[in-house]
Gaussian input, Z-matrix of N, CA and C with variables (Angstrom, degrees):
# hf/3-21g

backbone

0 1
 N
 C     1     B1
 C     2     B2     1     A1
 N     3     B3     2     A2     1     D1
 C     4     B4     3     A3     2     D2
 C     5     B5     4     A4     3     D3
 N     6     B6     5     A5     4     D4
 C     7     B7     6     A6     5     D5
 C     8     B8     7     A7     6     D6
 N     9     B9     8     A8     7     D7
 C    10    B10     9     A9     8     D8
 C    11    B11    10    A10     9     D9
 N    12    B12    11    A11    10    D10
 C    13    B13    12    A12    11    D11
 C    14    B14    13    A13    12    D12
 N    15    B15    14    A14    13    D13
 C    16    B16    15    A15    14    D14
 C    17    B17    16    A16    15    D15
 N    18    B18    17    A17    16    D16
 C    19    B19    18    A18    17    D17
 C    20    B20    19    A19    18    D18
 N    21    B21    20    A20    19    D19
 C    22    B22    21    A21    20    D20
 C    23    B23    22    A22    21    D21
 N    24    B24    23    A23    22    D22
 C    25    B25    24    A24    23    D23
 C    26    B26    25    A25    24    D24
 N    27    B27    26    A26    25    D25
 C    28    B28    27    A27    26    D26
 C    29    B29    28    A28    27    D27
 N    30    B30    29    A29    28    D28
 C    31    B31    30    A30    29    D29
 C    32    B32    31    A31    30    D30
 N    33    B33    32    A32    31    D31
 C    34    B34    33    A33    32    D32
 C    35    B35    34    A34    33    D33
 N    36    B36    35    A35    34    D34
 C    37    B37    36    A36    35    D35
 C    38    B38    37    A37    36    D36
 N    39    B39    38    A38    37    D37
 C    40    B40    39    A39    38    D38
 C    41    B41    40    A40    39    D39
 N    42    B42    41    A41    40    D40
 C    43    B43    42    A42    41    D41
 C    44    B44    43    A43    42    D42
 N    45    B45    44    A44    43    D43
 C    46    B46    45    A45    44    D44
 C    47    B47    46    A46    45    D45
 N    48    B48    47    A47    46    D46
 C    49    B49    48    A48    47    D47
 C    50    B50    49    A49    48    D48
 N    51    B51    50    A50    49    D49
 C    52    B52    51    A51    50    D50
 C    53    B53    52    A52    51    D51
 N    54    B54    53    A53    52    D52
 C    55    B55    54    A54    53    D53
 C    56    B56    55    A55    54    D54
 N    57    B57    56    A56    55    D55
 C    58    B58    57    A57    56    D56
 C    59    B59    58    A58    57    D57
 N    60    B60    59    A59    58    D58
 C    61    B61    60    A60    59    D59
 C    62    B62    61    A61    60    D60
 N    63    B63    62    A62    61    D61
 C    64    B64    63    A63    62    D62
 C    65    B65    64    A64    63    D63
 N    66    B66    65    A65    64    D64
 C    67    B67    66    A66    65    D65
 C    68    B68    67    A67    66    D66
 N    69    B69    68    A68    67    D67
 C    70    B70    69    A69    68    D68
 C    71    B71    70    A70    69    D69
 N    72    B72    71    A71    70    D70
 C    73    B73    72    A72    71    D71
 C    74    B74    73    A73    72    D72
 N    75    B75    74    A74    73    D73
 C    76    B76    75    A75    74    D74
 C    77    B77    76    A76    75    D75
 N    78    B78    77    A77    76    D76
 C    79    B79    78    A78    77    D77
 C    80    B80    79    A79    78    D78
 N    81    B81    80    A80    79    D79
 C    82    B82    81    A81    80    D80
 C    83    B83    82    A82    81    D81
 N    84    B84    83    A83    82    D82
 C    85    B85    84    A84    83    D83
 C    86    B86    85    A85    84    D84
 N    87    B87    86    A86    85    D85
 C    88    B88    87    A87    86    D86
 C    89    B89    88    A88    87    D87
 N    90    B90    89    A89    88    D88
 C    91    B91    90    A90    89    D89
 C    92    B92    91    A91    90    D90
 N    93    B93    92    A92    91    D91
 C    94    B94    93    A93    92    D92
 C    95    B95    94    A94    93    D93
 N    96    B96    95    A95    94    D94
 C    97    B97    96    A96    95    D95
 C    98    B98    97    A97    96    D96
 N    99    B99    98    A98    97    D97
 C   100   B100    99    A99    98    D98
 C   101   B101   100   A100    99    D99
 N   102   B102   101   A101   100   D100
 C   103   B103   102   A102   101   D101
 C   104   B104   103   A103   102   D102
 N   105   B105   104   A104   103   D103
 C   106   B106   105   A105   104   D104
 C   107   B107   106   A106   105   D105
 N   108   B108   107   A107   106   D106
 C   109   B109   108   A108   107   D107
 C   110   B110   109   A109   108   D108
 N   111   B111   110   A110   109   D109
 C   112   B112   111   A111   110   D110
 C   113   B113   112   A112   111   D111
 N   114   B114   113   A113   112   D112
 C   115   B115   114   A114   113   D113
 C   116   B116   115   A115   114   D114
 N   117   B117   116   A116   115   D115
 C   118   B118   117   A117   116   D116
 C   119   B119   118   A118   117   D117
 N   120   B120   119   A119   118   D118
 C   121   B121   120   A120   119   D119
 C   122   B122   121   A121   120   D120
 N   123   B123   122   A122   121   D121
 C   124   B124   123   A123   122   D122
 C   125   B125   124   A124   123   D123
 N   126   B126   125   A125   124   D124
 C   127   B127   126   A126   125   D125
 C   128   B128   127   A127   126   D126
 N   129   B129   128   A128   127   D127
 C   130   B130   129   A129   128   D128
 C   131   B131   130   A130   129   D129
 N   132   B132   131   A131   130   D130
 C   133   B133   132   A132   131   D131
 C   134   B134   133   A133   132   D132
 N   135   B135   134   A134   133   D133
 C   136   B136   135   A135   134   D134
 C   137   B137   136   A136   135   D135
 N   138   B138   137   A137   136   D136
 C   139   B139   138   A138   137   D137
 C   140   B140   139   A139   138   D138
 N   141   B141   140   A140   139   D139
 C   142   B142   141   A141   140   D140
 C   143   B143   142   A142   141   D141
 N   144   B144   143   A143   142   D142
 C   145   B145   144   A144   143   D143
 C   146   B146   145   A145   144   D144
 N   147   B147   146   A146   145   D145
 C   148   B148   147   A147   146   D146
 C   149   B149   148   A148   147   D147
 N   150   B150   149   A149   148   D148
 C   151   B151   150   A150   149   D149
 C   152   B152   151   A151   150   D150
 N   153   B153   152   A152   151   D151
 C   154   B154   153   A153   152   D152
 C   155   B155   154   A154   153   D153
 N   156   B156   155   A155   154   D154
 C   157   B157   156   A156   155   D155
 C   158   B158   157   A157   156   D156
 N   159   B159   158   A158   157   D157
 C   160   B160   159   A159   158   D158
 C   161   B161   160   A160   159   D159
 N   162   B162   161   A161   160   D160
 C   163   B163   162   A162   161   D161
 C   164   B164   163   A163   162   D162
 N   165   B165   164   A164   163   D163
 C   166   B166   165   A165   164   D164
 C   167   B167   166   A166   165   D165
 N   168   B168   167   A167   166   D166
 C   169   B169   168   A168   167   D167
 C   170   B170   169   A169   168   D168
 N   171   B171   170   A170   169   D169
 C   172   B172   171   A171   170   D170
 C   173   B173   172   A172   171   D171
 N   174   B174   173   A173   172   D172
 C   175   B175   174   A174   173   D173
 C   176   B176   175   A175   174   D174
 N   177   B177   176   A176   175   D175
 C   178   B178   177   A177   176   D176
 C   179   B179   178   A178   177   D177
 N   180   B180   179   A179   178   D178
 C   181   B181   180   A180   179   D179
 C   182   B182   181   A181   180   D180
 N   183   B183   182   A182   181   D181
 C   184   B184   183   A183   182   D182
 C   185   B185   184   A184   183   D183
 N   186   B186   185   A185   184   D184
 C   187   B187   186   A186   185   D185
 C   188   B188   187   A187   186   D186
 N   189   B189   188   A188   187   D187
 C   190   B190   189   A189   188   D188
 C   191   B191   190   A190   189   D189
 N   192   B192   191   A191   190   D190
 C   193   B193   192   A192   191   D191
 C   194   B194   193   A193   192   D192
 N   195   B195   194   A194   193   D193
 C   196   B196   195   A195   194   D194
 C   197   B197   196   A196   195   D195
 N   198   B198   197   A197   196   D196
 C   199   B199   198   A198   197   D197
 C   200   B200   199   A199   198   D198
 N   201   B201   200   A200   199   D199
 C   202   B202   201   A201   200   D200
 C   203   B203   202   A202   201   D201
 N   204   B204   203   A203   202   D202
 C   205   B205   204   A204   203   D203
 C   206   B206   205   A205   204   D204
 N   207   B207   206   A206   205   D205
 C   208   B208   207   A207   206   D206
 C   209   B209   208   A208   207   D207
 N   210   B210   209   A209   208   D208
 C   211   B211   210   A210   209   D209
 C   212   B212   211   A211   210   D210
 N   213   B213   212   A212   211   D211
 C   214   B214   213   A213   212   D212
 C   215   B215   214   A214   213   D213
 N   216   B216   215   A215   214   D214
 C   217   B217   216   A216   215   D215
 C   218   B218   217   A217   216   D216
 N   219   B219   218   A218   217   D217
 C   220   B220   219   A219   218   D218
 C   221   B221   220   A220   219   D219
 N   222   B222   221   A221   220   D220
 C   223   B223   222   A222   221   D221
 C   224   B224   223   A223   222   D222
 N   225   B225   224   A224   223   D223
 C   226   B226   225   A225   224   D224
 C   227   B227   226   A226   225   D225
 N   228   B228   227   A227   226   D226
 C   229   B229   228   A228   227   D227
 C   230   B230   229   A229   228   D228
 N   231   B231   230   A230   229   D229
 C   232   B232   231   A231   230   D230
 C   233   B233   232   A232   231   D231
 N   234   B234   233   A233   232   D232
 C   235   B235   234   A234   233   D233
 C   236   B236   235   A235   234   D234
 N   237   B237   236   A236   235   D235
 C   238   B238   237   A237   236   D236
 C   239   B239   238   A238   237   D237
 N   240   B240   239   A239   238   D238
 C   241   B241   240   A240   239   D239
 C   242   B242   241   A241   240   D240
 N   243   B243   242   A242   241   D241
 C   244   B244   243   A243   242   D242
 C   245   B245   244   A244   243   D243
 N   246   B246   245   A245   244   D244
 C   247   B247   246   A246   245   D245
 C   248   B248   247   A247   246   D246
 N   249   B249   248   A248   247   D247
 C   250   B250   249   A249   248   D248
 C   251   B251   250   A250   249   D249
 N   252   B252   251   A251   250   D250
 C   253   B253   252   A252   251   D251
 C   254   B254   253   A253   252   D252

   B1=1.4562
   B2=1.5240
   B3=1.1861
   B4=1.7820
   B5=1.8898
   B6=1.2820
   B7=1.9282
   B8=1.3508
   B9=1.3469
   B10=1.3878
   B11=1.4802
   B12=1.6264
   B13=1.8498
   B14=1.8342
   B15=1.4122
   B16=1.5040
   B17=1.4347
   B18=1.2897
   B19=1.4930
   B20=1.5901
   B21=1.5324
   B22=1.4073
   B23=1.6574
   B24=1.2510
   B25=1.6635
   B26=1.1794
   B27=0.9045
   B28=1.5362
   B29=1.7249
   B30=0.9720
   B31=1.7452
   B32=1.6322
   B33=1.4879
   B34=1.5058
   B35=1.5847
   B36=1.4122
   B37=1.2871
   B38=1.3288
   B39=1.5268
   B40=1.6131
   B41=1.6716
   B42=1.3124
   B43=1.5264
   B44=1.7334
   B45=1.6216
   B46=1.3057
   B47=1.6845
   B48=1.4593
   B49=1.6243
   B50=1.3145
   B51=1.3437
   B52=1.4916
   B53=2.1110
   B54=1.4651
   B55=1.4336
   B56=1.2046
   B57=1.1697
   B58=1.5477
   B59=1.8820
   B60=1.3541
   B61=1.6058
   B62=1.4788
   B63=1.4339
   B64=1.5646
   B65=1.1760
   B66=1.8762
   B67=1.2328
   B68=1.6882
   B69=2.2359
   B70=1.6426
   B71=1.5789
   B72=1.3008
   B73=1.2561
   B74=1.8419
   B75=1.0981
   B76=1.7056
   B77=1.2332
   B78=1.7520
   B79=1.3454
   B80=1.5114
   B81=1.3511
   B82=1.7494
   B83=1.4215
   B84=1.5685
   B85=1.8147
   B86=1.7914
   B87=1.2637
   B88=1.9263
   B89=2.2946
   B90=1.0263
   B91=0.9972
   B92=2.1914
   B93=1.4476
   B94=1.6325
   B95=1.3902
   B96=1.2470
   B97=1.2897
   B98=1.5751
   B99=1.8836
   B100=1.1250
   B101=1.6372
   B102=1.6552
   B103=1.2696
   B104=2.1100
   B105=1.0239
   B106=1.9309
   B107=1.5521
   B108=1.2110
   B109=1.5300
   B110=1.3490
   B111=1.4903
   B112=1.2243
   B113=1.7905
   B114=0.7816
   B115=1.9618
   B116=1.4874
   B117=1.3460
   B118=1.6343
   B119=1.8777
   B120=1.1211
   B121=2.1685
   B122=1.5847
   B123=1.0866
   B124=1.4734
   B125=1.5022
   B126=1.3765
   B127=1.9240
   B128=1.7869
   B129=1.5731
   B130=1.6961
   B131=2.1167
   B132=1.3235
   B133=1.5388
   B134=1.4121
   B135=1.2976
   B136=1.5920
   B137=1.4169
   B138=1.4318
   B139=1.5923
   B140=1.5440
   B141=1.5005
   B142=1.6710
   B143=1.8479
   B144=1.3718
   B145=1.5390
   B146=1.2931
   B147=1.5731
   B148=1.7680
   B149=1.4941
   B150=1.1810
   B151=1.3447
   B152=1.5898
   B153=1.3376
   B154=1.5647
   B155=1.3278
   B156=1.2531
   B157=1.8141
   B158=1.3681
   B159=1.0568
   B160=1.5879
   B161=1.5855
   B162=1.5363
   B163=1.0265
   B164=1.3571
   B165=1.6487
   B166=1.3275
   B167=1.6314
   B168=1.6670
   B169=1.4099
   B170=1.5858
   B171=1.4785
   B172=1.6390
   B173=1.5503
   B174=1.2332
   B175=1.8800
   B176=1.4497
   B177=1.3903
   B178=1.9267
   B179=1.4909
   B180=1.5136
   B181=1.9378
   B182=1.5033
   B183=1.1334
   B184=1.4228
   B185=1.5597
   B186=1.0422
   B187=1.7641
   B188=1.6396
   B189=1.4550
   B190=1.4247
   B191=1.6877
   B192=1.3329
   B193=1.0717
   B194=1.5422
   B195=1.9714
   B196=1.4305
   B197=1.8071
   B198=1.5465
   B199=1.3835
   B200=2.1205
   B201=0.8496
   B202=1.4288
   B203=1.5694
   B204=1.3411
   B205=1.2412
   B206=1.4980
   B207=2.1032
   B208=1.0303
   B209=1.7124
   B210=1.5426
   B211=1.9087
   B212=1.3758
   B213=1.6706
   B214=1.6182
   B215=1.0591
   B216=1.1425
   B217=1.8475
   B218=1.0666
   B219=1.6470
   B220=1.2190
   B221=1.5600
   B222=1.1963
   B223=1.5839
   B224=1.6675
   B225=1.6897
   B226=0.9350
   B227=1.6091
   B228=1.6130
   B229=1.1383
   B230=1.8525
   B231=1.0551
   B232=1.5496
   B233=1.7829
   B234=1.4407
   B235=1.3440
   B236=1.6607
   B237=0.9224
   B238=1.6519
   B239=1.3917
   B240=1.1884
   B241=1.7607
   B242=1.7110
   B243=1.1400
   B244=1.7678
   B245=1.1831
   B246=1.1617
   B247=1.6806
   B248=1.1313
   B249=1.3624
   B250=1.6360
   B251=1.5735
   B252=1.6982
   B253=1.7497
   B254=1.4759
   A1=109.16
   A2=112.00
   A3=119.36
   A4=99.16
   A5=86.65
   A6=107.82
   A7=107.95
   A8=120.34
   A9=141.52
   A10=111.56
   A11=96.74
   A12=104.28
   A13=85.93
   A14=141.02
   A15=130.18
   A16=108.79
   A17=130.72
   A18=141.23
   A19=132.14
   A20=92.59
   A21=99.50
   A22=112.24
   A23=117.54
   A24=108.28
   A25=118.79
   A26=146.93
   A27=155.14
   A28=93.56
   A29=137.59
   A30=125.88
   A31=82.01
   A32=93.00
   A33=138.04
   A34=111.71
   A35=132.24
   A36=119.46
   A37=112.45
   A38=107.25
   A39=118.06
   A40=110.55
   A41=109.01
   A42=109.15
   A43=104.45
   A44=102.18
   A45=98.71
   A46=108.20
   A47=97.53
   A48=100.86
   A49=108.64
   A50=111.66
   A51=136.58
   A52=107.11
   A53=95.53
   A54=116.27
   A55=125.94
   A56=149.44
   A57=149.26
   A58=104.49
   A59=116.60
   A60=94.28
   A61=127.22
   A62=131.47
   A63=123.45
   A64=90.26
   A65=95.14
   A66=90.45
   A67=75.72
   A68=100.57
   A69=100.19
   A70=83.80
   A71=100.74
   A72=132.49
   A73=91.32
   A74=117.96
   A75=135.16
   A76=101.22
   A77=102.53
   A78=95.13
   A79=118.59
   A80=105.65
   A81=121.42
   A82=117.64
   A83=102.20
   A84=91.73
   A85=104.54
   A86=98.22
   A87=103.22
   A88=81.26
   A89=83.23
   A90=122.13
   A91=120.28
   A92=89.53
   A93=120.91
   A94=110.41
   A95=121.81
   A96=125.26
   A97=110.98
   A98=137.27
   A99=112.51
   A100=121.88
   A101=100.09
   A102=99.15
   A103=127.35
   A104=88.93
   A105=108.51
   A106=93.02
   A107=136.43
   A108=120.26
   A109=132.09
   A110=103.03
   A111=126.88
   A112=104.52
   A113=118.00
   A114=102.97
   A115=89.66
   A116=138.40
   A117=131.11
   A118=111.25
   A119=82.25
   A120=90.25
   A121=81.45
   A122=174.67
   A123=137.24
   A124=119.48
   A125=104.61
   A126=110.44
   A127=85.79
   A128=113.53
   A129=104.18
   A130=73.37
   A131=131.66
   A132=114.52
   A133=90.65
   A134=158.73
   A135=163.65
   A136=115.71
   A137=118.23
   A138=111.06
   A139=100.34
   A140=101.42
   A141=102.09
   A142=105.28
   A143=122.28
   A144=121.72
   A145=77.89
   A146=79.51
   A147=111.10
   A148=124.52
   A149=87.34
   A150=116.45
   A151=119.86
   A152=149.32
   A153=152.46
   A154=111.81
   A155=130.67
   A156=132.49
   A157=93.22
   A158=113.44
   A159=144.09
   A160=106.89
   A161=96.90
   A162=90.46
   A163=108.96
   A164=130.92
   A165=119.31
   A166=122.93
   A167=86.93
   A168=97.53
   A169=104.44
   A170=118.21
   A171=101.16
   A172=93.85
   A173=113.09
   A174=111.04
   A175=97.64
   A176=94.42
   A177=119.84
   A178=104.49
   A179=99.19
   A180=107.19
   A181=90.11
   A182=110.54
   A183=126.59
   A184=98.54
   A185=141.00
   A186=140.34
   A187=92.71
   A188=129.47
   A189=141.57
   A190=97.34
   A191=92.24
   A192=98.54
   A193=117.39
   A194=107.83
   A195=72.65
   A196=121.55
   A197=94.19
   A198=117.97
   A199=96.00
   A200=116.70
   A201=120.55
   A202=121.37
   A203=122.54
   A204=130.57
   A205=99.61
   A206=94.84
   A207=130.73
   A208=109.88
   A209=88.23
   A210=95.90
   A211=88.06
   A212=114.73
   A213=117.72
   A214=104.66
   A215=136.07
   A216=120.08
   A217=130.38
   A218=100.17
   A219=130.20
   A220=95.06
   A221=119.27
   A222=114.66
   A223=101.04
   A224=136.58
   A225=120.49
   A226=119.21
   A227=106.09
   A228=110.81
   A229=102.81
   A230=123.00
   A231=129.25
   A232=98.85
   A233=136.28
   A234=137.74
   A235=113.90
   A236=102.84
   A237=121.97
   A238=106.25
   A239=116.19
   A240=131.60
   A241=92.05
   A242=121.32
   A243=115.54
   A244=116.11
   A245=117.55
   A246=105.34
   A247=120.13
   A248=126.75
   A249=91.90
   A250=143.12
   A251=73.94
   A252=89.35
   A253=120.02
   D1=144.26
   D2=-170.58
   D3=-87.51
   D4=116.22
   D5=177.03
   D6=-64.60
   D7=166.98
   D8=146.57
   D9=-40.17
   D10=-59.82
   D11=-158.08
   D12=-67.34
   D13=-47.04
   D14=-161.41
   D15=-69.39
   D16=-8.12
   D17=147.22
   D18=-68.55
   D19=-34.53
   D20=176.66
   D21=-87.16
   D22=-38.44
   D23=159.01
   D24=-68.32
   D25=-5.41
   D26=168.94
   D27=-74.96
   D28=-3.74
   D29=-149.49
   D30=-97.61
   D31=-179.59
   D32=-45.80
   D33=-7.98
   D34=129.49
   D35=141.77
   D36=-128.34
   D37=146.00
   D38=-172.90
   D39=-112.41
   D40=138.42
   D41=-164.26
   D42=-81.71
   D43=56.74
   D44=177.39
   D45=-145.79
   D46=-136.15
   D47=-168.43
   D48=-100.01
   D49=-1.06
   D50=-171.85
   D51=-74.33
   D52=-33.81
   D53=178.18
   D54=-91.53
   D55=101.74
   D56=-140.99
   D57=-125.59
   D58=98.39
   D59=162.09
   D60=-111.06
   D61=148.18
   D62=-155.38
   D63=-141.32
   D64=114.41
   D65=-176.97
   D66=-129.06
   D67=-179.45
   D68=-175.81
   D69=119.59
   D70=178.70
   D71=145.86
   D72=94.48
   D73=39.19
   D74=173.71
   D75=-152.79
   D76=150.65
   D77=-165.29
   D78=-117.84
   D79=24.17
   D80=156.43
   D81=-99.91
   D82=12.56
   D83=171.06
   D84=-73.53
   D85=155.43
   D86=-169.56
   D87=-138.55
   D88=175.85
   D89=175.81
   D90=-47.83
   D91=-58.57
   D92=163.37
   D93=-50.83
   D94=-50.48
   D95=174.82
   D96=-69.36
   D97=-38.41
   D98=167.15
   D99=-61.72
   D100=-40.85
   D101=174.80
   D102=-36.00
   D103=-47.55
   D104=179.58
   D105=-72.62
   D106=-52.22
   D107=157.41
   D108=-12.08
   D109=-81.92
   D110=-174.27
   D111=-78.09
   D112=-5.62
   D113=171.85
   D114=-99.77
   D115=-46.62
   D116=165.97
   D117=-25.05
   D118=-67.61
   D119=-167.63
   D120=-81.45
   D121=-66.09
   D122=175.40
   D123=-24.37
   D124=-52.81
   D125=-154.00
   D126=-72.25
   D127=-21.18
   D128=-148.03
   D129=-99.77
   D130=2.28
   D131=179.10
   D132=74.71
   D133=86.48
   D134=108.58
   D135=-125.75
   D136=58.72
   D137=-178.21
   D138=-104.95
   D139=6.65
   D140=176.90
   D141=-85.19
   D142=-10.54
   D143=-153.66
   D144=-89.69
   D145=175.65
   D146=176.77
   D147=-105.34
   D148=125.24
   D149=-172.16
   D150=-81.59
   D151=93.61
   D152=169.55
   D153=-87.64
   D154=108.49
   D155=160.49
   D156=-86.20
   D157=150.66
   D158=-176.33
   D159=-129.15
   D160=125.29
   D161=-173.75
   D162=-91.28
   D163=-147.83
   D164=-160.71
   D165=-85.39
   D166=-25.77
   D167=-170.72
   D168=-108.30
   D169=45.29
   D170=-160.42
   D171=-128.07
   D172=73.23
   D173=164.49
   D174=83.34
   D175=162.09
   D176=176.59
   D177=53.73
   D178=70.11
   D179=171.61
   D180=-103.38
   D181=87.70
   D182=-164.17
   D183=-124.67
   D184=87.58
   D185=-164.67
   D186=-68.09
   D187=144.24
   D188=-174.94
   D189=-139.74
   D190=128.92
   D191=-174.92
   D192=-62.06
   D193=164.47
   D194=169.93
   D195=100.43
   D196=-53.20
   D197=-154.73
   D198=-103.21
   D199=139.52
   D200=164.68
   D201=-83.32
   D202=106.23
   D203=-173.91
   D204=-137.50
   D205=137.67
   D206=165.13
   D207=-53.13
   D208=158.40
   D209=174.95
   D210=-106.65
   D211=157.56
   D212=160.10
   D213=-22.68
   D214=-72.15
   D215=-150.05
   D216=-51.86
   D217=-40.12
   D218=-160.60
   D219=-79.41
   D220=-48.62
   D221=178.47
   D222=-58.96
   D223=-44.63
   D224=-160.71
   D225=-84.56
   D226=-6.83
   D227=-176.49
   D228=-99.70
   D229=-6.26
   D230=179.57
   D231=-98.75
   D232=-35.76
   D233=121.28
   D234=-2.91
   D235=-84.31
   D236=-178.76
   D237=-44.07
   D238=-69.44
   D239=-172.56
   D240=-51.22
   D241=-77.31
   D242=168.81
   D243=-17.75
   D244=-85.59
   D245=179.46
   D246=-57.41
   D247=-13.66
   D248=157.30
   D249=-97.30
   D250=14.19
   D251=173.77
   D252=-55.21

């Protein structure tokens, strides 16, 4: 769940268009997870900022440690499986 303190190092933030957060770009984000987003930047007063989802294949193939990341294929073949949903 997104803290107080991971808002407050993020600062300055302005409850406007001036404030940008980008989240996405992993491919176990669901739905549940924007939800817990967006009641965070309510409770924290920023439901006016801007909001970017990223989709899977859209920039920052940046491996984080720690973190579970796909290889190309695997993104292009989980790509694939999507559209033919």
């Amino acid at each position: 769940m997104l803290q107080s303190h991971q808002f407050c190092r993020s600062g300055p933030l302005e409850n406007n268009h001036n404030t940008v957060l980008v989240v996405g770009g992993v491919h176990w984000l669901a739905t549940h997870h924007l939800s817990v987003i967006l009641k965070a930047l309510q409770r924290e007063g920023l439901e006016n900022i801007h909001v970017v989802v990223k989709g899977l294949g859209a920039g920052f193939h940046q491996p984080v440690e720690g973190l579970h990341c796909l290889t190309l294929v695997k993104i292009i073949s989980k790509c694939k499986k999507k559209k033919k949903q």
